[in-house]
C-alpha positions in Angstrom: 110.5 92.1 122.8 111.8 95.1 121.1 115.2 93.0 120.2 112.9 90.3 118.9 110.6 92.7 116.5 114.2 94.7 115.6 115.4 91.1 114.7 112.6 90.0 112.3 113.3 90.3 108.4 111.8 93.5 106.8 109.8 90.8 104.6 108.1 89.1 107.1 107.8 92.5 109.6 105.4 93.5 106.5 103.8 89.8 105.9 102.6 89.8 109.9 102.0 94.2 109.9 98.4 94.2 111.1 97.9 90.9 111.9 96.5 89.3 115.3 97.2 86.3 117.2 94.8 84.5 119.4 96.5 84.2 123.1 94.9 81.7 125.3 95.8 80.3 128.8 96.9 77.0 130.1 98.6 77.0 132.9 100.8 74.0 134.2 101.1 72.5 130.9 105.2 73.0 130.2 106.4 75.2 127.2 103.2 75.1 124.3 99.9 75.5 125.2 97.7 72.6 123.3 96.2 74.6 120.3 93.8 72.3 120.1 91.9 73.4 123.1 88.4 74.4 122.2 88.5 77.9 122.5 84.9 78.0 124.9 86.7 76.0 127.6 90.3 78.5 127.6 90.4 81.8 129.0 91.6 83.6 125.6 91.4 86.6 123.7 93.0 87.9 119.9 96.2 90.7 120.5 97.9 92.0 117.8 101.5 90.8 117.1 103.3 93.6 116.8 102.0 96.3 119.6 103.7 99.9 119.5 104.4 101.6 123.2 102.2 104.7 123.2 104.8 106.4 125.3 108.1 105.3 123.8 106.8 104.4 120.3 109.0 101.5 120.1 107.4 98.3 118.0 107.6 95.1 119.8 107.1 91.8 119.3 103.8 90.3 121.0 103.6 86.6 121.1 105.0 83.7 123.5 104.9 80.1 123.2 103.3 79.2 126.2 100.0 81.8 125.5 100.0 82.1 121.3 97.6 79.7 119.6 97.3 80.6 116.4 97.5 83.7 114.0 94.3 84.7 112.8 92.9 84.0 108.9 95.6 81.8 108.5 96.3 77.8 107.6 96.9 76.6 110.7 100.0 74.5 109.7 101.1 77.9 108.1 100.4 79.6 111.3 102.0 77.3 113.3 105.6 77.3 111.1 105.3 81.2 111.4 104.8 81.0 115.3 107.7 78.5 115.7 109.9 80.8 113.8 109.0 84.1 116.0 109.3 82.0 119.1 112.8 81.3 118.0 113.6 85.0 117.6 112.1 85.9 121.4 113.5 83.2 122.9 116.8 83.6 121.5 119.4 83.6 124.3 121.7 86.3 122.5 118.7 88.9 124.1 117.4 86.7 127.4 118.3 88.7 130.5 118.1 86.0 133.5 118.6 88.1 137.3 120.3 85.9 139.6 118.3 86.7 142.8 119.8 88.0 146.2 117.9 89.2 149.0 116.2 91.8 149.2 116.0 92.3 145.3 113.0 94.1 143.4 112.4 93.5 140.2 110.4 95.3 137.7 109.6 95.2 134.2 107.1 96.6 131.1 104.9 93.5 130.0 105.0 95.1 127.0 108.7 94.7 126.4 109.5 91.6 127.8 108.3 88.1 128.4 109.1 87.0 131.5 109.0 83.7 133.8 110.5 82.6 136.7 112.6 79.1 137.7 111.8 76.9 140.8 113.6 78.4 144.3 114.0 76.2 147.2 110.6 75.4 148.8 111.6 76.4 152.2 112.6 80.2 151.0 109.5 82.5 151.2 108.7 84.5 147.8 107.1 87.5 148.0 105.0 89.2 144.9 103.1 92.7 144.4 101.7 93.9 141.0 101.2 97.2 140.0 99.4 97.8 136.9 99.3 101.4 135.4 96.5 102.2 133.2 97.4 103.3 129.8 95.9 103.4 126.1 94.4 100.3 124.2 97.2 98.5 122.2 94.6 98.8 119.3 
């Protein structure tokens, strides 16, 4: 997600500085979560969209099309054009990074420089995942 932020136009780095987004979950859904969910019923919260790495100081860019509704005190047709247009820049193959799995891999990664999924394996292999979350300063 540093790519992606290093990617955006000066002009709209400075339209979006400051601004938060409204993340929510919806899980099994496919790409877009529905933003018209009403927001009582969806696990949600507002993030910033650009978040700065307290230990590298690297900007980044913090929104994802399956989790980001909606950027706050904004139209929401305006919003959504915006949103479209940032997907487009994190999702942009030119800075996609897909591992091709062998055993006995271990994977790891910053949540706050990456998004990150995963793609079906074969139901009869066995998957094995641990988290470890280190405890850091509030991203605002």
């Amino acid at each position: 997600m540093y790519a992606a932020y290093d990617r955006l136009p000066t002009d709209l780095k400075r339209r979006l500085d400051g601004a938060m987004v409204m993340q929510g979950q919806q899980y099994g859904v496919g790409r877009r979560i529905d933003v018209t969910l009403p927001l009582e019923s969806t696990h949600h919260c507002r993030q910033p969209i650009f978040i700065t790495n307290p230990g590298s100081a690297r900007k980044a860019l913090y929104v994802a099309s399956q989790n980001s509704m909606w950027i706050e005190g904004m139209p929401r047709d305006e919003s959504e054009t915006l949103l479209q247009r940032l997907f487009e820049i994190a999702e942009d193959p030119a800075i996609i990074y897909e591992h091709v799995w062998r055993v006995g891999d271990l994977i790891m990664w910053d949540n706050l420089a990456c998004l990150h999924a995963r793609t079906d394996w074969p139901s009869e292999q066995r998957r094995t995942l641990r988290r470890c979350t280190v405890e850091g300063e509030p991203l605002y």
